[in-house]
C-alpha positions in Angstrom: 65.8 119.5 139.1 62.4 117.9 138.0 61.9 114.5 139.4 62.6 112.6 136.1 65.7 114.1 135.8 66.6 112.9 139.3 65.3 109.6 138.3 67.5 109.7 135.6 70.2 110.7 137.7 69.9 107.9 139.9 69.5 105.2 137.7 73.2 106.1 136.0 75.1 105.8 138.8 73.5 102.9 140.4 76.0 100.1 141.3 74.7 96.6 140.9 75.9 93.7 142.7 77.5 90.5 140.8 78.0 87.6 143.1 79.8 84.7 141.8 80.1 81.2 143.4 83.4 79.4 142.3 84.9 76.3 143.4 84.9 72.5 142.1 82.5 70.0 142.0 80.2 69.3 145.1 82.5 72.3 147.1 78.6 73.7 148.4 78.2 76.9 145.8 74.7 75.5 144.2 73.9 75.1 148.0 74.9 78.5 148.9 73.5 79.7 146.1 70.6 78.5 146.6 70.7 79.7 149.8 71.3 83.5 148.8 68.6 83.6 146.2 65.9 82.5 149.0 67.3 85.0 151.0 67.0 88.3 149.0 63.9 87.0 147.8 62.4 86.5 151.5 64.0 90.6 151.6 62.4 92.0 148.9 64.9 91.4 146.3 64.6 90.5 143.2 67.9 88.8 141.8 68.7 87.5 138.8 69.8 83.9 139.3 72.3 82.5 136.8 73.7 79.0 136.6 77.0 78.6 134.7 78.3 75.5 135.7 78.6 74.0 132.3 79.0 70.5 133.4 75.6 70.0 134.7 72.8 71.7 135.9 73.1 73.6 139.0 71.1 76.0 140.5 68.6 75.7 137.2 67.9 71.9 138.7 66.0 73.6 141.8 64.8 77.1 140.7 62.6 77.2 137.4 63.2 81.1 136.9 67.3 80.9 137.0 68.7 81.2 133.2 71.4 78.8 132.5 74.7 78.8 130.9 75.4 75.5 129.3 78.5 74.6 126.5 76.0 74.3 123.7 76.8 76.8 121.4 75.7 81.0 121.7 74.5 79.5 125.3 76.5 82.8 126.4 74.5 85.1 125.1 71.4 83.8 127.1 72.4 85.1 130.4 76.0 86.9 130.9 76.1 89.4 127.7 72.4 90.1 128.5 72.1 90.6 132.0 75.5 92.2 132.5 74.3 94.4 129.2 71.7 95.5 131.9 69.1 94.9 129.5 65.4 96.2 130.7 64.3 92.9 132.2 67.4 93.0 134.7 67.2 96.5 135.4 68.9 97.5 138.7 68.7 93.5 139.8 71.9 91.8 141.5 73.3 89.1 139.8 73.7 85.8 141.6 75.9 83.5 139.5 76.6 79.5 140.3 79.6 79.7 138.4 82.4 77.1 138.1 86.3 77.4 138.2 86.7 75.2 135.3 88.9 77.3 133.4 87.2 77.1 129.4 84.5 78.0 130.9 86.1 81.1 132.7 87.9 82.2 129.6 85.0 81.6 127.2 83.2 84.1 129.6 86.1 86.5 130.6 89.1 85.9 128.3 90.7 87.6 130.5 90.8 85.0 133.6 89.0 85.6 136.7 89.9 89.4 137.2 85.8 90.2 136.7 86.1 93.0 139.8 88.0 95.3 137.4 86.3 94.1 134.4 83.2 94.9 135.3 83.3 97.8 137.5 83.2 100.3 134.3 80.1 98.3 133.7 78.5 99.4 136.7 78.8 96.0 138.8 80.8 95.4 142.3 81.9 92.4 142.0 81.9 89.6 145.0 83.7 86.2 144.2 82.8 83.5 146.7 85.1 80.5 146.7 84.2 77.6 148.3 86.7 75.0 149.7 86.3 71.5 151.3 89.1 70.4 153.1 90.8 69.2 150.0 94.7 70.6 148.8 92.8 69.9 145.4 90.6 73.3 145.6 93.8 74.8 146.2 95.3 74.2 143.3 92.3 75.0 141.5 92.0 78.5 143.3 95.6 79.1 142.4 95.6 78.1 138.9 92.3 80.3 138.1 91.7 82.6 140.7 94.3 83.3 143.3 96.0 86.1 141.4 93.1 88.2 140.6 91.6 88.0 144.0 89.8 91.3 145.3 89.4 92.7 148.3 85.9 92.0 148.5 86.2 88.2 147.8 85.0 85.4 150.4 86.7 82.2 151.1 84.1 79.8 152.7 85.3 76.5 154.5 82.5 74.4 153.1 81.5 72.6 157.1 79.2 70.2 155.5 81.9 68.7 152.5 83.3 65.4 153.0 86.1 65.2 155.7 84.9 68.6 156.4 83.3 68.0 160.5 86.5 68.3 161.7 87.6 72.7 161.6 90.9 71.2 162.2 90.5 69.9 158.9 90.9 73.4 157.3 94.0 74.2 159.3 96.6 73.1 156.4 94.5 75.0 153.8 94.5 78.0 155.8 98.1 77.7 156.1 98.4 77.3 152.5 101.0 80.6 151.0 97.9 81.1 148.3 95.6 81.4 151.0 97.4 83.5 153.3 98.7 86.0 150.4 94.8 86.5 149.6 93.6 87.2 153.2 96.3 89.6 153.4 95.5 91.5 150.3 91.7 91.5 152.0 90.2 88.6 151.3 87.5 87.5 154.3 87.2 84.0 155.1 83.8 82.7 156.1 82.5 79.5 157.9 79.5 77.7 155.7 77.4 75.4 158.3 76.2 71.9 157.6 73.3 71.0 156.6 72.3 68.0 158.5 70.3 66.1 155.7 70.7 63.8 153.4 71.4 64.6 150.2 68.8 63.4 147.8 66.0 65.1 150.3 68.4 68.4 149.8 67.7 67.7 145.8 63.7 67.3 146.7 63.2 70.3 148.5 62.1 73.3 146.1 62.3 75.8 148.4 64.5 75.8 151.8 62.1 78.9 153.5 58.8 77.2 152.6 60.0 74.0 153.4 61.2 75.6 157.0 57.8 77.1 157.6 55.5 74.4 156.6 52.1 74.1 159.3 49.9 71.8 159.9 49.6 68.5 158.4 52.5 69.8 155.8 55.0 70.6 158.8 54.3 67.4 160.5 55.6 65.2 157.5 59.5 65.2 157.6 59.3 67.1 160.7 62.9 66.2 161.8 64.3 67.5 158.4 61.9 70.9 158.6 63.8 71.2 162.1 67.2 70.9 160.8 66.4 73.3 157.9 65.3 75.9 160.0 67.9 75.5 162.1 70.7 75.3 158.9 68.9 78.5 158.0 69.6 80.5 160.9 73.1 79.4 161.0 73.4 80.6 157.4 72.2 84.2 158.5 74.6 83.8 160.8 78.0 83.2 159.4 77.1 85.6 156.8 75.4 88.7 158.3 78.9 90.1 158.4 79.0 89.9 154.3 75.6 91.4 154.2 77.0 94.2 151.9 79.2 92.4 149.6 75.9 89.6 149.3 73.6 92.7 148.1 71.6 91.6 151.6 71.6 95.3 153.4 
């Protein structure tokens, strides 16, 4: 076999990887996105990164490159049906989607629910749902009215450490003891433990990039020294809690 035909070869049966981050409103999954994009970046990836929280900008706010998915109309087109078409642009690149669980938004994407693992899988994707919980009933009974049924084996359920009320693990104990919850571990759902990031908010919103921001010298590192600390230490934690995800995250 000549070497374009194994090229050839190669390129139709590679699997790319669609990440989704689902969950309410201020439940961390701009944050973690954020997070994983810097990350496969910082390893040689190229992802695409896709905001499709409707309601407001997400992940667009803090990364110029990341195509977004508003409610204005054919907004679709300009990121799902094109990069999940695997036009030439996106080519081979995983997919790293701040979605939301706000169901129109679900079902104007996927009118049929949340079930995108089997959807997509004839399109050449594995599919990893993330869903991010604070220690609130209330993402729950949002993960049960949109997602709980359809829940694969790859999906992640992060306890969001840093959400409000959420210091306390013991905090997560009744949502971990929720029957939703419990039926999805058991049909192979992981759950994983998203640290805090000890900074205030609006200096979160400021800062472009969490790895430059880390590894500022000189007069640069010295300014907001305490927060550079905390970031590089936030980062490390990230790597962490989710180096045992590394191959559902597309990160080795």
């Amino acid at each position: 076999m000549n070497t374009n035909a194994v090229e050839k070869s190669e390129n139709e049966t590679a699997r790319r990887r669609l990440i989704l981050a689902l969950g309410r409103g201020k439940s961390g999954k701009t944050l973690w996105s954020r997070w994983l994009v810097e990350t496969m970046r910082a390893r040689g990836l190229s992802p695409v990164a896709a905001d499709g929280d409707w309601s407001s900008p997400g992940l667009s706010r803090h990364d110029e490159h990341a195509l977004r998915l508003g409610s204005e109309a054919g907004a679709a087109k300009g990121w799902w049906k094109t990069v999940l078409a695997d036009g030439e642009q996106f080519a081979g690149r995983p997919v790293v989607g701040d979605f939301s669980l706000d169901a129109g938004l679900v079902r104007k994407v996927d009118p049929e629910g949340t079930n995108f693992a089997e959807r997509y899988a004839a399109r050449g994707f594995d599919v990893t749902k993330v869903f991010f919980f604070a220690p609130d009933i209330g993402d729950v009974v949002t993960f049960v009215n949109v997602g709980a049924g359809v829940t694969a084996g790859s999906a992640l359920l992060v306890m969001n450490e840093g959400a409000v009320g959420g210091r306390r693990p013991d905090r997560f104990a009744a949502l971990l003891a929720h029957p939703a919850i419990r039926d999805a571990i058991e049909k192979g759902a992981r759950v994983a433990w998203m640290p805090e990031l000890h900074l205030d908010p609006e200096r979160v919103r400021d800062i472009a990039s969490f790895v430059a921001f880390a590894a500022a010298e000189g007069d640069e590192a010295r300014a907001r020294s305490l927060d550079r600390h905390a970031t590089r230490k936030w980062l490390a934690r990230m790597d962490d809690a989710f180096a045992p995800f590394a191959s559902e995250l597309a990160l080795g």
